[in-house]
DRENDO-1510 file (C-alpha; in Angstrom, 1 decimal, always signed):
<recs>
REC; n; res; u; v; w
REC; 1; UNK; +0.7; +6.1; +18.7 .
REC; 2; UNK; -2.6; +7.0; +17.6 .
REC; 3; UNK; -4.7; +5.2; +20.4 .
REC; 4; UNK; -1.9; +6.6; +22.8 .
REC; 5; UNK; -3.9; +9.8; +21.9 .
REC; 6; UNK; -6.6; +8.1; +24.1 .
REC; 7; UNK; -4.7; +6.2; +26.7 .
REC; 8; UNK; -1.2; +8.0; +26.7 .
REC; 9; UNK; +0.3; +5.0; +29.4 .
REC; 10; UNK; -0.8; +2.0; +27.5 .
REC; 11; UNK; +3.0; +1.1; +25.7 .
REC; 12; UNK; +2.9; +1.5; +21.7 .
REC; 13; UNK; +4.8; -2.5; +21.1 .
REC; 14; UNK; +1.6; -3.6; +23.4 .
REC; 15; UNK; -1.2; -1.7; +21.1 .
REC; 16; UNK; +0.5; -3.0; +17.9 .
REC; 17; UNK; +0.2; -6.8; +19.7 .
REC; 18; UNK; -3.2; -6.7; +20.5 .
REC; 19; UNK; -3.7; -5.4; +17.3 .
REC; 20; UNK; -2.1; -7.8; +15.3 .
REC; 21; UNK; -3.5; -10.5; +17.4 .
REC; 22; UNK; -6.7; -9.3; +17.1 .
REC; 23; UNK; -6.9; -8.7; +12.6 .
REC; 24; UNK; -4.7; -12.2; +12.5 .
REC; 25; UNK; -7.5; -13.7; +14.2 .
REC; 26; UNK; -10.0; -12.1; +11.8 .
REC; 27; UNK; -8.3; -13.5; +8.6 .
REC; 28; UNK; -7.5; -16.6; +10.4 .
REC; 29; UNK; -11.6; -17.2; +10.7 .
REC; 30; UNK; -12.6; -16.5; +7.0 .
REC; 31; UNK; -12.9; -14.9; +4.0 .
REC; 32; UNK; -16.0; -13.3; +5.1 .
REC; 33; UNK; -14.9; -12.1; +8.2 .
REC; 34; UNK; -11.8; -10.2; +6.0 .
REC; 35; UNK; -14.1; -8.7; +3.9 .
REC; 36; UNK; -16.6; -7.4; +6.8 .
REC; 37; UNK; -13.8; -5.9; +8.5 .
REC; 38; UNK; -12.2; -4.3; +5.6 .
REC; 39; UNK; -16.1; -2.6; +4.7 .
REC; 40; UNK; -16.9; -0.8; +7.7 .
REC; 41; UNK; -13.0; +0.4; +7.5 .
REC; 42; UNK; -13.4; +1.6; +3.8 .
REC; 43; UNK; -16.7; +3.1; +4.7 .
REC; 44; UNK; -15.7; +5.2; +7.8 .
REC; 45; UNK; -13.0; +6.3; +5.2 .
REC; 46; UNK; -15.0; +7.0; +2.2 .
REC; 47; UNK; -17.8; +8.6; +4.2 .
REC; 48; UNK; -15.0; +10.8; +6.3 .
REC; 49; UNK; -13.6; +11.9; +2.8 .
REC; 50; UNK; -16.3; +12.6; +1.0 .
REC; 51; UNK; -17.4; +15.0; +3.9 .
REC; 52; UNK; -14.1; +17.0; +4.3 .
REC; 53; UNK; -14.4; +17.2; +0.4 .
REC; 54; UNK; -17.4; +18.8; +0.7 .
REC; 55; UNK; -16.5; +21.2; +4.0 .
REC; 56; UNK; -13.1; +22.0; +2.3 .
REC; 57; UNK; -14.7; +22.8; -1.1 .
REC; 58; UNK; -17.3; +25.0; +0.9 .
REC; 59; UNK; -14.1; +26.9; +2.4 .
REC; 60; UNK; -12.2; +27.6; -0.6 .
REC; 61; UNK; -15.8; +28.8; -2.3 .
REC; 62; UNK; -16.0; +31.2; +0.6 .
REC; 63; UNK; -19.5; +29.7; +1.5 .
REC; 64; UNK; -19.1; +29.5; +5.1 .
REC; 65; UNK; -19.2; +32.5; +7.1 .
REC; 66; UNK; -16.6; +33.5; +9.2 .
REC; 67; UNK; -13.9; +31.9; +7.3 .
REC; 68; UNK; -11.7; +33.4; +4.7 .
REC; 69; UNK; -11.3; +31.9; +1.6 .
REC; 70; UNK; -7.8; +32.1; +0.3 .
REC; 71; UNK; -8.9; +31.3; -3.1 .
REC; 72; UNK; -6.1; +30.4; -5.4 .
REC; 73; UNK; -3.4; +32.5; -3.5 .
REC; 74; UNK; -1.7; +29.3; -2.2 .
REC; 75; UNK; -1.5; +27.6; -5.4 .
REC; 76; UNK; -0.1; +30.6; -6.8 .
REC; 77; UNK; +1.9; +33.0; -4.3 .
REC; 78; UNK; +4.4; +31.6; -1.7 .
REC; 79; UNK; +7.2; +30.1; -4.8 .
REC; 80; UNK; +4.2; +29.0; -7.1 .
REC; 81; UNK; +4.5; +25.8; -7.6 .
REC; 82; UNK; +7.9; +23.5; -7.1 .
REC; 83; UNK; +8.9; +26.1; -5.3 .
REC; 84; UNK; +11.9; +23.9; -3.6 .
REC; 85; UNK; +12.4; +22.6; -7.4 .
REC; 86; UNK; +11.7; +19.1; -8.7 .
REC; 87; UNK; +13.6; +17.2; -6.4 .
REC; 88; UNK; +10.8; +17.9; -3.5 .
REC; 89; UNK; +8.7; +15.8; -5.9 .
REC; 90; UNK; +11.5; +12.6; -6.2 .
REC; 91; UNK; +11.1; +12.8; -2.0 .
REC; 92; UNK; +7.6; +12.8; -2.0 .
REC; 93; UNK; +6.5; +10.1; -4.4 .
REC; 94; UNK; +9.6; +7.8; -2.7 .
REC; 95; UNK; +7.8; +8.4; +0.7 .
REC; 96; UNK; +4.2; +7.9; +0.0 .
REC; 97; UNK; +4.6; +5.5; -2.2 .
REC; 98; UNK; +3.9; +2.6; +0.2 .
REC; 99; UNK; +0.2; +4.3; +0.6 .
REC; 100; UNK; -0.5; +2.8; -2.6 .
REC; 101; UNK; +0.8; -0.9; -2.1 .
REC; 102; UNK; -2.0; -2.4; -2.0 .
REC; 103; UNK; -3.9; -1.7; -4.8 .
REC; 104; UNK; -3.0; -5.0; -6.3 .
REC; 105; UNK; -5.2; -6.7; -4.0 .
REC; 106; UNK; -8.2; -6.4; -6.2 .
REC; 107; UNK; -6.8; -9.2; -8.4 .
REC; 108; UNK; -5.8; -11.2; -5.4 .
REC; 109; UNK; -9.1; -11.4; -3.8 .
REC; 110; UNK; -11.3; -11.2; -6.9 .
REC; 111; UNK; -9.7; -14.7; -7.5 .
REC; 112; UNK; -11.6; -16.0; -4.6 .
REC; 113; UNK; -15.1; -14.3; -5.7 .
REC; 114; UNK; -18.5; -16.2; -7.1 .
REC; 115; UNK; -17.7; -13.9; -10.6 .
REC; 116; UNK; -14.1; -13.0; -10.6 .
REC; 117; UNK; -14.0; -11.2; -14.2 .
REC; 118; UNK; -16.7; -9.2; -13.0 .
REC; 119; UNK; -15.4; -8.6; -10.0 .
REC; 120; UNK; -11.8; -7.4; -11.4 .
REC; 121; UNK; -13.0; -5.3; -14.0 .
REC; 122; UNK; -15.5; -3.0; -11.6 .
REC; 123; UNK; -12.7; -3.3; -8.8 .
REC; 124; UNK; -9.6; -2.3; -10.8 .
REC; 125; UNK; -11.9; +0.5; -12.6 .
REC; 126; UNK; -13.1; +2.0; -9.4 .
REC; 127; UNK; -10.2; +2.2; -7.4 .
REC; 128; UNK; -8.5; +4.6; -10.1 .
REC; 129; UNK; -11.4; +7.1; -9.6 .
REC; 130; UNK; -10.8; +6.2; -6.3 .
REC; 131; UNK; -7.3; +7.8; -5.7 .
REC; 132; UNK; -7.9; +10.5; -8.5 .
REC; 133; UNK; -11.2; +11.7; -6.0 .
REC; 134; UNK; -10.3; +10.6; -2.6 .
REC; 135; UNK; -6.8; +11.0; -2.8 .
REC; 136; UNK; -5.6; +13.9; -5.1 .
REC; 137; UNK; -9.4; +15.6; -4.0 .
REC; 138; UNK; -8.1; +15.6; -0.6 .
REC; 139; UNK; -4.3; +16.8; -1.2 .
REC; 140; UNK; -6.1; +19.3; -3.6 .
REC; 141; UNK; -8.0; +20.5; -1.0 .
REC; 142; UNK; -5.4; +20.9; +1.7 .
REC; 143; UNK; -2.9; +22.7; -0.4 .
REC; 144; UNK; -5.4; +25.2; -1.8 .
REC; 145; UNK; -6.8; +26.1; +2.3 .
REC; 146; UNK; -3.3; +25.7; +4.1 .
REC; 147; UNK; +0.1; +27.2; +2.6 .
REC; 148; UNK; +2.3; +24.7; +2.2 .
REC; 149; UNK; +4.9; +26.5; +4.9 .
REC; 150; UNK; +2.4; +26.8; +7.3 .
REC; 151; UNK; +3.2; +25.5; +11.3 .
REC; 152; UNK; -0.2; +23.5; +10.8 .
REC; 153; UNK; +1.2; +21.3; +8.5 .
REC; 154; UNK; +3.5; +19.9; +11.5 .
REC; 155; UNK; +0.5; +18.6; +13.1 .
REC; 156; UNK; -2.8; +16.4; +11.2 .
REC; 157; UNK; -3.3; +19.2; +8.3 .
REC; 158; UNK; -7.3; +17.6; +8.3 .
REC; 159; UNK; -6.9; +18.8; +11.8 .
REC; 160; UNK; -6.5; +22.5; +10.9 .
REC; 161; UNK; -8.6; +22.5; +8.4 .
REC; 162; UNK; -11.5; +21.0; +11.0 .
REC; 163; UNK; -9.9; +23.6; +13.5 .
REC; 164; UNK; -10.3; +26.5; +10.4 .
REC; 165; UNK; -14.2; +26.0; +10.9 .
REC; 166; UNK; -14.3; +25.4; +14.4 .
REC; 167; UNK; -15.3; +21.6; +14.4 .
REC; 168; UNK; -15.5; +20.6; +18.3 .
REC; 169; UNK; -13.6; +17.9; +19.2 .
REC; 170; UNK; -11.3; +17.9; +15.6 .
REC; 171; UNK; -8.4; +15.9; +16.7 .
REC; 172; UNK; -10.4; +13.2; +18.3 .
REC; 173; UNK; -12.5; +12.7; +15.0 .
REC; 174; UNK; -9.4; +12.6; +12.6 .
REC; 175; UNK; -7.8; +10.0; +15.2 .
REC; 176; UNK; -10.6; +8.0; +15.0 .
REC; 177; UNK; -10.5; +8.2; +10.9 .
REC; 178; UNK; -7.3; +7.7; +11.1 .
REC; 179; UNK; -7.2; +4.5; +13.0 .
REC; 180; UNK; -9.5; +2.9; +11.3 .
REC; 181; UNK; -7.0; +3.6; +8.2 .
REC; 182; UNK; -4.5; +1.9; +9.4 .
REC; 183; UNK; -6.3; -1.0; +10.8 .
REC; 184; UNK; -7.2; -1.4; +7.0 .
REC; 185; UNK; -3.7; -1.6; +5.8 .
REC; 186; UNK; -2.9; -4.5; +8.3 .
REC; 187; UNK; -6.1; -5.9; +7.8 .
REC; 188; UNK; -5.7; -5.9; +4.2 .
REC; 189; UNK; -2.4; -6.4; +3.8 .
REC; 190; UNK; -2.0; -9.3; +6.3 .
REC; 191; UNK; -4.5; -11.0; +3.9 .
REC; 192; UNK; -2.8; -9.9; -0.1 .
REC; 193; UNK; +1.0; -11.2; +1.7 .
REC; 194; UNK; -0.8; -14.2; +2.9 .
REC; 195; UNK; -2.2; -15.4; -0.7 .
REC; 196; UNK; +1.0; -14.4; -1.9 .
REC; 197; UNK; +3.2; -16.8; -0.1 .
REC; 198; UNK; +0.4; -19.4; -0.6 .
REC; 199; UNK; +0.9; -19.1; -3.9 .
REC; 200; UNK; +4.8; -19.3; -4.4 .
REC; 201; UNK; +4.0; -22.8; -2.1 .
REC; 202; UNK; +2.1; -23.7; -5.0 .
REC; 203; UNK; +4.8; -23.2; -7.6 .
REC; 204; UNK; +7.6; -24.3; -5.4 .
REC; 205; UNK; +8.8; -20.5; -4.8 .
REC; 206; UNK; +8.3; -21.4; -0.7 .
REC; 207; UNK; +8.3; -24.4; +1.2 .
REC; 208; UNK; +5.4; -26.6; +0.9 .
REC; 209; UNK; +4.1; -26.3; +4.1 .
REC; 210; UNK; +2.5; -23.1; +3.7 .
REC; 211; UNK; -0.1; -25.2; +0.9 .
REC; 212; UNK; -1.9; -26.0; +4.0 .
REC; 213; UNK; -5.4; -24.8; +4.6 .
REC; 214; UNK; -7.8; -25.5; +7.3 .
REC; 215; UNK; -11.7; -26.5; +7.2 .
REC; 216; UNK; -12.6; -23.0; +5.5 .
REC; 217; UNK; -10.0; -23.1; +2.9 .
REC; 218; UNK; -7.7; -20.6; +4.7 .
REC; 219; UNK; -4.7; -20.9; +4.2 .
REC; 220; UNK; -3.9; -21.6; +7.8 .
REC; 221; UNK; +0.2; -21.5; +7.8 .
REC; 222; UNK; +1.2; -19.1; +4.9 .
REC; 223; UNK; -1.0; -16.5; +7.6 .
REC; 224; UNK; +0.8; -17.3; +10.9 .
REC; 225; UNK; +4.1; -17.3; +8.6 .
REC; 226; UNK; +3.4; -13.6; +7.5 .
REC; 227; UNK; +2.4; -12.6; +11.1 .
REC; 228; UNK; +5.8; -14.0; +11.9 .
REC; 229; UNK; +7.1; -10.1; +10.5 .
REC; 230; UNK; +4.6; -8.3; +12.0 .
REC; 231; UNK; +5.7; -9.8; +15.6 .
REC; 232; UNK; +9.1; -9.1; +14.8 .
REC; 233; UNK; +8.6; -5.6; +14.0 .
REC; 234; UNK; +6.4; -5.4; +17.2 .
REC; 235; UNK; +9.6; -6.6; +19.1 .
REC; 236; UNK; +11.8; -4.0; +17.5 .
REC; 237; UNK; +9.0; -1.2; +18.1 .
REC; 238; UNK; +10.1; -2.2; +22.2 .
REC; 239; UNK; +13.8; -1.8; +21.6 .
REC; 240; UNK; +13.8; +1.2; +19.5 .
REC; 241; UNK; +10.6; +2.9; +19.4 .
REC; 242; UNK; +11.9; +6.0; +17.9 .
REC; 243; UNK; +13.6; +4.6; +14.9 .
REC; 244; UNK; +11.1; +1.7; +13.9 .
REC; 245; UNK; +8.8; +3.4; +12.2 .
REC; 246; UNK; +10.6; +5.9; +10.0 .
REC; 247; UNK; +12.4; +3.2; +8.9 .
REC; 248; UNK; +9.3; +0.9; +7.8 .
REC; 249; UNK; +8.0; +3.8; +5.9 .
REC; 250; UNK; +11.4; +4.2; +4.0 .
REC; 251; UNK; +12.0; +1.1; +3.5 .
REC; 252; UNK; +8.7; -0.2; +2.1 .
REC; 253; UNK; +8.3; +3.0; -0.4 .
REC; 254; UNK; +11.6; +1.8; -2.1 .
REC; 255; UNK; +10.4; -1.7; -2.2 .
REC; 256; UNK; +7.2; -0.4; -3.5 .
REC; 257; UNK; +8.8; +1.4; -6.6 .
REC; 258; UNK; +10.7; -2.0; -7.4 .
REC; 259; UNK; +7.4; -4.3; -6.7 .
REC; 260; UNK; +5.7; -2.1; -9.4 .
REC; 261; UNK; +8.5; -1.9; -11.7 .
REC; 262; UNK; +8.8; -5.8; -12.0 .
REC; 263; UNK; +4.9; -5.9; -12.2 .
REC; 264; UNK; +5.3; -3.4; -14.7 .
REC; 265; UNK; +8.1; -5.8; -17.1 .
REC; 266; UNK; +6.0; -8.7; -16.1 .
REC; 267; UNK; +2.6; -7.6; -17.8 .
REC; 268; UNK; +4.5; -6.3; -20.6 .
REC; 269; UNK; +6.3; -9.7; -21.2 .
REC; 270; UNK; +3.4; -11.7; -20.7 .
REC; 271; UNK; +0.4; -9.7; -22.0 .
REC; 272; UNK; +2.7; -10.0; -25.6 .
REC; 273; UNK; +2.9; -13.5; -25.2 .
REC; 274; UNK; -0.6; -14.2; -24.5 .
REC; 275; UNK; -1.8; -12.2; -27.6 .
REC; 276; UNK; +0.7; -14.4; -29.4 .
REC; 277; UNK; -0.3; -18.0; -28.2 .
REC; 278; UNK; -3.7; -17.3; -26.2 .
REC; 279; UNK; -5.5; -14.7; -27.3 .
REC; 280; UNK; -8.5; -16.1; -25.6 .
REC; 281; UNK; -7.3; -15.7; -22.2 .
REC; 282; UNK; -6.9; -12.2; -22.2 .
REC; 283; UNK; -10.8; -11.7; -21.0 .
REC; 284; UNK; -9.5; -8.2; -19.0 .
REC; 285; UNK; -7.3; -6.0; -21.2 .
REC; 286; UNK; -5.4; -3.0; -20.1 .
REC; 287; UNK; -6.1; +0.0; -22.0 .
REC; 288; UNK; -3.2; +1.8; -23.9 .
REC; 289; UNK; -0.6; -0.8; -23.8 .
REC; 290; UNK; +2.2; -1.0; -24.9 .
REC; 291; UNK; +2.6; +2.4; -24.4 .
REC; 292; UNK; +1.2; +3.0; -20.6 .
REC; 293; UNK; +3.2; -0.1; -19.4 .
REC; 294; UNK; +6.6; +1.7; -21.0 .
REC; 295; UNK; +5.3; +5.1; -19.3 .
REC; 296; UNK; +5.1; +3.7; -15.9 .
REC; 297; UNK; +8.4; +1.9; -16.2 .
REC; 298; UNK; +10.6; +5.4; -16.8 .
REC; 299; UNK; +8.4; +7.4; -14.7 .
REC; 300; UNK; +9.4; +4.3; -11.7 .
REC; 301; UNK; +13.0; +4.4; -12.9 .
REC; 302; UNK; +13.7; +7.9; -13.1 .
REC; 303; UNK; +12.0; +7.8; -9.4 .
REC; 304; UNK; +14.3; +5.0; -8.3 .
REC; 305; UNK; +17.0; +6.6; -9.9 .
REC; 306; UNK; +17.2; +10.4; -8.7 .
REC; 307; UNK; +16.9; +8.5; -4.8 .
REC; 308; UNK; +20.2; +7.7; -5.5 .
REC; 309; UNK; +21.3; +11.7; -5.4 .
REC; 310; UNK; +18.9; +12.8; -3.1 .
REC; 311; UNK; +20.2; +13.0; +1.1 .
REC; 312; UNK; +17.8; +11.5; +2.8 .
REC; 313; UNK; +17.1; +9.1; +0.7 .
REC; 314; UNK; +20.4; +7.6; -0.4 .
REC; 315; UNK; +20.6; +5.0; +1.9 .
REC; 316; UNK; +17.0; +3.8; +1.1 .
REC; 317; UNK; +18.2; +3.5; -2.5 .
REC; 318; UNK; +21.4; +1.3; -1.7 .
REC; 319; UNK; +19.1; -1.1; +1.0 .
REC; 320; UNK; +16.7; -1.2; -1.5 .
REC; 321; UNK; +19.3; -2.4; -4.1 .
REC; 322; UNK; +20.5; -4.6; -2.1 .
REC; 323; UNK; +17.0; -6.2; -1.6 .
REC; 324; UNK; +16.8; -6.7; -5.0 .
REC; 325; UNK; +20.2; -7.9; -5.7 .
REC; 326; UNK; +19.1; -11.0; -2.9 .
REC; 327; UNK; +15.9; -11.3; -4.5 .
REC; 328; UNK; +17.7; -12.2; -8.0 .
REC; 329; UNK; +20.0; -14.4; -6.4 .
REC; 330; UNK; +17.4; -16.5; -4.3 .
REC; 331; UNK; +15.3; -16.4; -7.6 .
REC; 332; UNK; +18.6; -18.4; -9.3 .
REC; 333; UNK; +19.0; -20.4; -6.5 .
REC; 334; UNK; +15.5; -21.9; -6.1 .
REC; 335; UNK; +15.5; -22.9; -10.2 .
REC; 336; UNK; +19.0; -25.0; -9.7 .
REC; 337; UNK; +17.3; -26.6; -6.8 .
REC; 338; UNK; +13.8; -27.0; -8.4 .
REC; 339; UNK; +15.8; -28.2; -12.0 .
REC; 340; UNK; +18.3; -30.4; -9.4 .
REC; 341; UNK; +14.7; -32.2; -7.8 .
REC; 342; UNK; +13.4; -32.8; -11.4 .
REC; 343; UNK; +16.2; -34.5; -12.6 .
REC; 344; UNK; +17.0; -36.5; -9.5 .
REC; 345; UNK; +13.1; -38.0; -10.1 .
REC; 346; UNK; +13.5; -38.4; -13.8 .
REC; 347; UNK; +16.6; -40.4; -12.4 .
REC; 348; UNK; +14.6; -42.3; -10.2 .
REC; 349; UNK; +11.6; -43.3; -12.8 .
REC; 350; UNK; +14.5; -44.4; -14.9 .
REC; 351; UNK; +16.0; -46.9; -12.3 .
REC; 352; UNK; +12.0; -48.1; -11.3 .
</recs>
């Protein structure tokens, strides 16, 4: 949608192809050629933010002439704050929440790094101050310039803002920023579910023939196996191109919440039994645990749980429910089979 800014006949299932295509190739070739891609995308990004941080701190100081600054009057005026009560919050958080998948890749491709408990420790550090700067700096900034009913909002609100100060060409730069964005999610993402199902290959969670790699060490089939969904959604984006979409976005940001609460259970689980019979393998430690770990499991629960009673996002509850209830069951259903194979070549050693 974003390049049919530019080229309004080129067909949207067409752009994601080439897309796809194109970044599947890019992973496909190395682990080098990932990581170049993904740091001139994070830069354009960083270097975008850190700009509008600065132009959108200048407004609300009234240090530009020309434009009014509001001040604090949007923060404060207009219903203060919650002023559709708490439940605009629940929708929120369920919606954006698949912005943040991803964060986990730090551990995923530190494991393939010259020094990865160096590499871990700066990446998982940084990318906190990341989303506390980049992220809540920006949304700080657009709900102090732009009232949260305003008509702008319906549009790119970085838009208005570069509109507010009379930034030629405005939409074309954002688009631009905003490409690039999302060319790092598939890049990146494409890459973290890649690792992932090599890894249930290795520990029998997938079928072995995603364990194979090519010259490079990439692992050659567990990529063209994730693509597979990408293709498929490309196929759905040319039957129902209106409908796609919105339902990616609601589906992944329940998936999300239940991703992070099993990560959540996991690290608790396993951090206590590492302290108990390996003490020595816990080189990166998680500050304020237990307590953090049992924070972010109600805060993802009472999330998950008020979907349930909100409209719009009842259904996205019960699908994601559903996911999970198929997740267990497959989860049970590998184990007999795995526990089924070990017994039948005990069996066999016996009879040898």
């Amino acid at each position: 949608t974003i390049i049919q800014y530019w080229f309004p006949s080129l067909p949207s299932w067409g752009v994601s192809l080439i897309l796809t295509f194109l970044l599947t190739l890019t992973n496909l070739y190395s682990v080098k050629s990932f990581g170049e891609f993904e740091y001139w995308f994070s830069l354009i990004k960083v270097v975008s933010l850190v700009l509008f941080l600065l132009l959108g701190g200048a407004i609300i100081l009234g240090l530009i002439p020309g434009v009014e600054s509001p001040g604090a009057s949007n923060l404060l005026h207009r219903g203060g704050f919650l002023p559709n009560g708490i439940s605009s919050v629940f929708l929120g958080v369920a919606i954006v929440m698949f912005s943040f998948m991803g964060t986990e890749i730090v551990a995923t491709a530190a494991g393939e790094s010259a020094q990865p408990e160096r590499a871990i420790t700066i990446a998982t550090n940084t990318v906190i101050y990341r989303i506390l700067f980049f992220y809540l700096g920006s949304i700080l900034i657009l709900v102090t310039i732009l009232p949260w009913d305003s008509s702008s909002l319906m549009k790119s609100p970085f838009v208005s803002i570069l509109e507010l100060v009379n930034v030629p060409a405005a939409a074309q730069i954002m688009n631009f920023i905003v490409l690039t964005a999302v060319l790092s999610c598939l890049n990146s993402g494409l890459y973290t579910s890649s690792r992932m199902l090599y890894s249930m290959a290795q520990k029998g969670d997938a079928p072995r023939m995603f364990l194979k790699v090519n010259k490079k060490g990439i692992p050659f089939n567990a990529i063209v196996g994730c693509t597979v969904i990408s293709y498929i959604s490309v196929g759905f984006n040319y039957l129902s191109p209106d409908k796609i979409f919105l339902f990616l976005v609601n589906a992944s940001g329940g998936v999300a919440l239940l991703v992070y609460l099993v990560i959540a259970f996991s690290q608790l689980r396993m951090r206590k039994k590492y302290e108990k019979e390996k003490p020595e393998a816990l080189k990166i430690r998680m500050w304020l645990f237990p307590y953090l770990t049992y924070g972010t499991i109600a805060a993802i629960t009472s999330i998950f749980i008020a979907m349930a009673f909100i409209d719009s996002l009842r259904t996205q509850f019960y699908l994601t429910l559903l996911i999970a209830v198929f997740v267990v069951c497959s989860y049970f259903f590998m184990k007999k089979k795995k526990d089924d194979s070990s017994l039948s070549g005990q069996g066999n050693k016996r009879i040898s």
